[in-house]
C-alpha positions in Angstrom: -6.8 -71.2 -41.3 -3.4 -69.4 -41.2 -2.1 -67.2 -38.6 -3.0 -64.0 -40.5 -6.9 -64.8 -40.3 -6.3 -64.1 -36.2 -4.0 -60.6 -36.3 -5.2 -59.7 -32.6 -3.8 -63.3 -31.4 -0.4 -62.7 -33.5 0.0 -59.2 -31.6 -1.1 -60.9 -28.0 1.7 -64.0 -29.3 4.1 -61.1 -29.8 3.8 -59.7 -26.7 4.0 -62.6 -24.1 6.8 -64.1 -26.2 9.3 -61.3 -24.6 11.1 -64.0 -22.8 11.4 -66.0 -25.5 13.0 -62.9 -27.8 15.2 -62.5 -24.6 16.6 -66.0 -24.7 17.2 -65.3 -28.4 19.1 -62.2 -28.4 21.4 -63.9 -25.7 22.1 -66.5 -28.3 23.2 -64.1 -30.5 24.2 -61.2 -28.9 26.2 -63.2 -25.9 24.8 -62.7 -21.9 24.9 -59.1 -21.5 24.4 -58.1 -25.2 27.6 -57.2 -25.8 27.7 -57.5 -29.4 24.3 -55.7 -30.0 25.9 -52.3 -30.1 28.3 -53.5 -32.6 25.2 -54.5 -34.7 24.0 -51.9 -34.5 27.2 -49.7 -36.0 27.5 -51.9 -38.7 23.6 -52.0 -39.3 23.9 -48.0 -39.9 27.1 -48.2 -41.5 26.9 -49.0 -45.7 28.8 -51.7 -46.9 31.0 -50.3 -48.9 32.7 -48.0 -45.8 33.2 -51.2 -44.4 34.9 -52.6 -47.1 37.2 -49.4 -47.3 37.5 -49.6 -43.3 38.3 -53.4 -43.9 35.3 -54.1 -41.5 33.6 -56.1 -44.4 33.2 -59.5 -43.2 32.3 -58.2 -39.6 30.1 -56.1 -40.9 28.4 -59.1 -42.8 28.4 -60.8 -40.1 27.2 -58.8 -37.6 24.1 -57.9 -40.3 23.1 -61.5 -40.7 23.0 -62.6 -37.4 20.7 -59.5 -36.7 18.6 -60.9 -39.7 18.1 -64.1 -38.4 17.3 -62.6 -34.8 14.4 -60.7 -36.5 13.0 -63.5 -38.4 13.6 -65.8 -35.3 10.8 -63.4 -33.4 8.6 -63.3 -36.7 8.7 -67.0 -37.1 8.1 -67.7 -33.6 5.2 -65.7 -33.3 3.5 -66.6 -36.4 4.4 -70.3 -35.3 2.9 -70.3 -32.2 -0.2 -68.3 -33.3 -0.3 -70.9 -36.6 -0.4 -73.6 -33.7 -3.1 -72.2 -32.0 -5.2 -71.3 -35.0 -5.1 -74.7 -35.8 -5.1 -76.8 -33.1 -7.2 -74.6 -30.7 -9.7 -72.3 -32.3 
């Protein structure tokens, strides 16, 4: 069994992990979120206006760790969920 076989216990994993996605976006976006409006600029903003603005690297940056916060909250639900498909039902 994967985790895909139970999509209504993926969604109910999704919710209740809030605190969890919480704890992760302080990780990357510091206490208060500071730097998640910065991510957000450079997520709209193309690369190459970056590399004209010489924002490149931040812009790089900023983009990956937003990456990895996303797949952080996909992996941790379809982790948990895989755990209890397994283990539990």
């Amino acid at each position: 069994m994967t985790f895909l076989d139970h999509p209504i216990i993926l969604l109910m994993v999704a919710i209740f992990s809030f605190p969890i996605y919480r704890i992760f976006a302080k990780v990357f976006f510091g206490d208060k979120y500071e730097d998640l409006g910065e991510t957000f600029k450079y997520l709209t903003t193309p690369n190459w206006m970056s590399l004209f603005k010489g924002n490149y690297w931040e812009d790089l940056d900023s983009t990956f760790k937003f990456y990895v916060f996303i797949a952080l909250c996909f992996g941790w639900a379809a982790a948990i969920t895989e755990c209890l498909a397994r283990y539990i039902l």
